[in-house]
C-alpha positions as CSV (number, residue, x, y, z in Angstrom):
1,X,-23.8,21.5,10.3
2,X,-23.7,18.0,8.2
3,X,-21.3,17.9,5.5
4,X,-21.8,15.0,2.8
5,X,-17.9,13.9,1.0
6,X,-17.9,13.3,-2.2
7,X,-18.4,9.3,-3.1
8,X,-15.6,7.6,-4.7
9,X,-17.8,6.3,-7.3
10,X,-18.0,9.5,-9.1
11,X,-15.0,9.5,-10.2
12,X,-14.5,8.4,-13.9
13,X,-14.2,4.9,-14.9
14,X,-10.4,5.1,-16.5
15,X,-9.4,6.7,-12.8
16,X,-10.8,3.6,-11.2
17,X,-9.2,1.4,-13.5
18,X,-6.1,3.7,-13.4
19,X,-6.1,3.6,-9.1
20,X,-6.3,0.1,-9.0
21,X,-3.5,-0.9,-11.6
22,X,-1.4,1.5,-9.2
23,X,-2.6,-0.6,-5.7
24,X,-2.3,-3.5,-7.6
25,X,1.6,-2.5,-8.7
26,X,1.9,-1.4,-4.8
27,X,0.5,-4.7,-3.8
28,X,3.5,-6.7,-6.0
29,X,6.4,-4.2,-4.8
30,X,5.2,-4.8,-1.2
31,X,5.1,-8.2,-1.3
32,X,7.7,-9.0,-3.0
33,X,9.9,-6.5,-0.6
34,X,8.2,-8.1,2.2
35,X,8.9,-11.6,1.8
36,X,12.8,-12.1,2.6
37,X,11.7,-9.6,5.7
38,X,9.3,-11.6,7.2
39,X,11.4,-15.0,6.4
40,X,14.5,-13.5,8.3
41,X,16.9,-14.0,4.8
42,X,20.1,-12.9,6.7
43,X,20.8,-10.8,3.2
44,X,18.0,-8.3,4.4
45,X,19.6,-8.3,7.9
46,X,22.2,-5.7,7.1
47,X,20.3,-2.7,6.9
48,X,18.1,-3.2,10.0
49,X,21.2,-4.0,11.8
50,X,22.4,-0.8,11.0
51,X,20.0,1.3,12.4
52,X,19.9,-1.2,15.8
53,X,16.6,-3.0,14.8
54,X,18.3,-6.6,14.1
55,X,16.2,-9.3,13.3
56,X,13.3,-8.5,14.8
57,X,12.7,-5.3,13.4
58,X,12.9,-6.5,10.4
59,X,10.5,-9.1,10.8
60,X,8.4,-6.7,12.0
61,X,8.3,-4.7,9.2
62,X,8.3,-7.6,6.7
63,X,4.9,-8.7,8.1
64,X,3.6,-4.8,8.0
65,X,4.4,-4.5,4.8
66,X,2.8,-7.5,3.9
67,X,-0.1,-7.3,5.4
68,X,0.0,-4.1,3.6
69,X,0.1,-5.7,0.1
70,X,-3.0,-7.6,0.8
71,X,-5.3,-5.0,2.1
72,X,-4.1,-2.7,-0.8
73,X,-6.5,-5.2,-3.0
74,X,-9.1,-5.0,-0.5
75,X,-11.8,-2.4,-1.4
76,X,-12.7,-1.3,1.8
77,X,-9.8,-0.9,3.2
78,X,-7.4,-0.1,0.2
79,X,-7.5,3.9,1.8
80,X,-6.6,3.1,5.1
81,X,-3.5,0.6,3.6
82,X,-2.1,3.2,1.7
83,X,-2.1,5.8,4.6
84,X,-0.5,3.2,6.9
85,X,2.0,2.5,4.1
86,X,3.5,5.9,3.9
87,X,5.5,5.8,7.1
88,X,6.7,2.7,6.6
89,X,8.2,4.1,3.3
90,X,9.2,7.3,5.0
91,X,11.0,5.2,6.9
92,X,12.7,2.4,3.9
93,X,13.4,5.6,1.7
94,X,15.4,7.5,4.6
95,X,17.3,3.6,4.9
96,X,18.3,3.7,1.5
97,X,19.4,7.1,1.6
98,X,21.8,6.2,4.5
99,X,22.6,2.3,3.3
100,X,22.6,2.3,-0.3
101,X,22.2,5.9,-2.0
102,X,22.4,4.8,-5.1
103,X,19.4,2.8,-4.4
104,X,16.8,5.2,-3.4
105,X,15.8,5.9,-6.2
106,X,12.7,2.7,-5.6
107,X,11.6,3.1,-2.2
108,X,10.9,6.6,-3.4
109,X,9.1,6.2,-6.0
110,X,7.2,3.7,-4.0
111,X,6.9,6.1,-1.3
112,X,5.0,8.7,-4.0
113,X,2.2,6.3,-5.4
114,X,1.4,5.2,-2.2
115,X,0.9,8.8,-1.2
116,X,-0.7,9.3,-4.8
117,X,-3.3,6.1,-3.6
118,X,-3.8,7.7,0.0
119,X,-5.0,10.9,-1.6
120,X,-7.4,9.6,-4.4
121,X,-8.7,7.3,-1.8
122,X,-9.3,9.6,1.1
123,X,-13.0,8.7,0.6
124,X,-13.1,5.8,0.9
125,X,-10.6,6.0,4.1
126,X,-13.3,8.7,5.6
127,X,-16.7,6.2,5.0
128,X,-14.4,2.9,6.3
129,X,-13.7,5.1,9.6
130,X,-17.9,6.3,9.5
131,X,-18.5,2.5,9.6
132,X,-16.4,1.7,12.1
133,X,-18.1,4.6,14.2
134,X,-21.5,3.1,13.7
């Protein structure tokens, strides 16, 4: 039994348009979070030396989340990004809960579009791994 999925270009133009201004948001916050991480500032130190990561860890997951923000603008793999992303934001929004509650309110929110882009592009994550399989 063959089953054909849905291609992601039937879905209406203003969902494209909308999708892309939410990877392209994802692709800013990620960056932008990423950058002190993966440049060891000692003010993004505390946190990871909280949980026992240190420096490394957090260098580590500077350079995830960064590469992260650059495949999110990357068509082909845009779906696979935004899976891959939602761990890592599993992972910030739990920190913030335990660091700073007051803050959690962001890596939350972040956490749901991503998981909102991981769904819409499901798709496209399915064809990227048929390619692969070829």
């Amino acid at each position: 039994m063959t089953t054909t999925l849905p291609s992601a270009r039937t879905r209406p133009v203003a969902g494209t348009i909308t999708l892309w201004a939410m990877q392209v948001l994802l692709a800013l916050i990620f960056g932008f979070m990423a950058f002190p991480k993966a440049m060891g500032n000692p003010i993004a130190v505390a946190p990871f030396d909280l949980i026992g990561l240190g420096i490394p860890g957090m260098v580590v997951v500077g350079w995830l989340e960064l590469a992260g923000a650059i495949a999110l603008l990357i068509p082909r793999l845009c779906g696979l990004a935004s899976i891959c992303q939602v761990p890592l934001m599993i992972g910030a929004t739990i920190l913030s809960a335990l660091v700073t509650p007051n803050l959690v309110v962001i890596p939350a929110l972040t956490l749901g579009l991503v998981c909102i882009v991981a769904w819409f592009r499901r798709y496209d994550t399915v064809a990227l791994i048929q390619i692969v399989r070829r």
